[in-house]
Each structure stands twice: as structure tokens, then as C-alpha cells.
C-alpha positions in Angstrom: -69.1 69.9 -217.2 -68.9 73.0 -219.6 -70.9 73.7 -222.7 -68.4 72.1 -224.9 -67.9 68.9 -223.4 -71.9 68.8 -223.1 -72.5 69.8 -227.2 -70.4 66.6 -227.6 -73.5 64.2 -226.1 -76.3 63.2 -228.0 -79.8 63.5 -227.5 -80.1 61.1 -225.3 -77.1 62.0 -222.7 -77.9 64.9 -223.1 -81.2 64.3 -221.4 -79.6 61.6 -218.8 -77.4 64.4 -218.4 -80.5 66.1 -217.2 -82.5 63.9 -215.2 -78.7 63.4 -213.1 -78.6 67.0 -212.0 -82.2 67.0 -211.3 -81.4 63.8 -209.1 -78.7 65.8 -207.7 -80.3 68.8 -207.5 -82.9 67.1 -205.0 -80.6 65.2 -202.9 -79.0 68.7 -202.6 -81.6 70.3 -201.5 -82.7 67.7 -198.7 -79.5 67.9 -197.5 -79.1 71.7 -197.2 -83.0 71.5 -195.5 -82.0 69.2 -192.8 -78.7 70.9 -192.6 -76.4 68.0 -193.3 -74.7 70.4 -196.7 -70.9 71.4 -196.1 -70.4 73.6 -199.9 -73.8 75.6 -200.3 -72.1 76.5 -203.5 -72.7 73.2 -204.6 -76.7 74.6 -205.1 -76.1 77.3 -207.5 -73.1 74.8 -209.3 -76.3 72.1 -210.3 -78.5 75.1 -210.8 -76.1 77.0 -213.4 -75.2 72.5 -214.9 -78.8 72.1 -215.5 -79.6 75.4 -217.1 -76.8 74.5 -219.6 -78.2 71.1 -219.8 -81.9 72.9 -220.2 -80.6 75.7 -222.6 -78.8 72.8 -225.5 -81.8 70.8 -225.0 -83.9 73.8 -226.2 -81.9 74.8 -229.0 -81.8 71.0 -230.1 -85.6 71.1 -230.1 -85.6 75.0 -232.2 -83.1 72.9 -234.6 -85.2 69.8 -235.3 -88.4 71.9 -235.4 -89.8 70.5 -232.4 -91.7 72.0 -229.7 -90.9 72.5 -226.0 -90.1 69.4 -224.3 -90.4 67.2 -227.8 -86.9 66.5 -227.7 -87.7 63.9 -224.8 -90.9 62.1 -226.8 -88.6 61.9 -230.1 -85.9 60.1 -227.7 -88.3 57.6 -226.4 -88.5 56.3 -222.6 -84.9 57.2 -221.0 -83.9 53.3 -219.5 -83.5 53.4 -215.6 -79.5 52.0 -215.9 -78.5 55.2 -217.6 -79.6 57.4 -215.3 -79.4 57.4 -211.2 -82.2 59.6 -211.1 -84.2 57.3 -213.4 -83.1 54.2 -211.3 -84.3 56.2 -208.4 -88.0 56.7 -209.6 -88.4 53.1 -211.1 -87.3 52.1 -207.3 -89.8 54.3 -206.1 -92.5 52.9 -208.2 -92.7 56.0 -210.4 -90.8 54.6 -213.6 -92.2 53.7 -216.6 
């Protein structure tokens, strides 16, 4: 997903967007630790997705005069059906 088709979400996917490639990101990394990854350029494809995802959540935030990481209190609680990573930690016992 480029930039563009990312400005198009709104607050909210955007930060499902987010807590997706972190999920991602961490199944990733398990994988390429026990050595089970094929594409280690899958790594640095999530890495550059979430600083994309990280960089239009900040300049949201600079926009609606919040601080660093308000965009996610002014969204409220991100539901556990919208997002596999979310679904994951509720599983786990970690959701809210």
C-alpha cells in the first residue's frame, strides 16, 4: 500500500492499518528467527509500510494539534474485529 492509497483512510484505518503491520511485523520476525522465512525482503517491505503508516499518523496529530501518540486516545479503543493484531492480543488476554 503506497502513501496515496493510505492518505485515503481515516483515522481509524489508518491506525488498524498500523496495529496489522505490527502484527505482521512480529509474525515476520519469529519466522525469520526460527528460520522458517523464504523473502527476507519481506522485513524491510513491513518496516518501510509501517513508517508510512507511523509518518501520516504523525502529521494527522501536528494537523489536529495533538501530541505524539494522541491521535490513538482521540480515536477511542480500536475493536478486536478490525484488526488481526487486535484480535490476537484480546485472544491473548492482553485486549481491552
Amino acid at each position: 500500500m503506497n502513501a496515496s492509497d493510505l492518505r485515503t483512510l481515516d483515522d481509524k484505518g489508518l491506525l488498524l492499518r498500523q496495529q496489522d503491520l505490527l502484527g505482521q511485523m512480529t509474525s515476520v520476525k519469529f519466522q525469520q528467527a526460527t528460520g522458517q522465512l523464504d523473502n527476507t525482503a519481506t522485513v524491510k517491505t513491513i518496516r518501510r509500510g509501517l513508517a508510512r503508516v507511523n509518518t501520516l499518523i504523525r502529521e494527522r496529530e501536528i494537523a489536529q494539534g495533538l501530541t505524539q501518540g494522541g491521535l490513538a486516545a482521540a480515536v477511542g479503543p480500536i475493536e478486536a474485529e478490525g484488526s488481526a493484531f487486535a484480535a490476537f492480543r484480546k485472544f491473548m488476554g492482553q485486549g481491552e
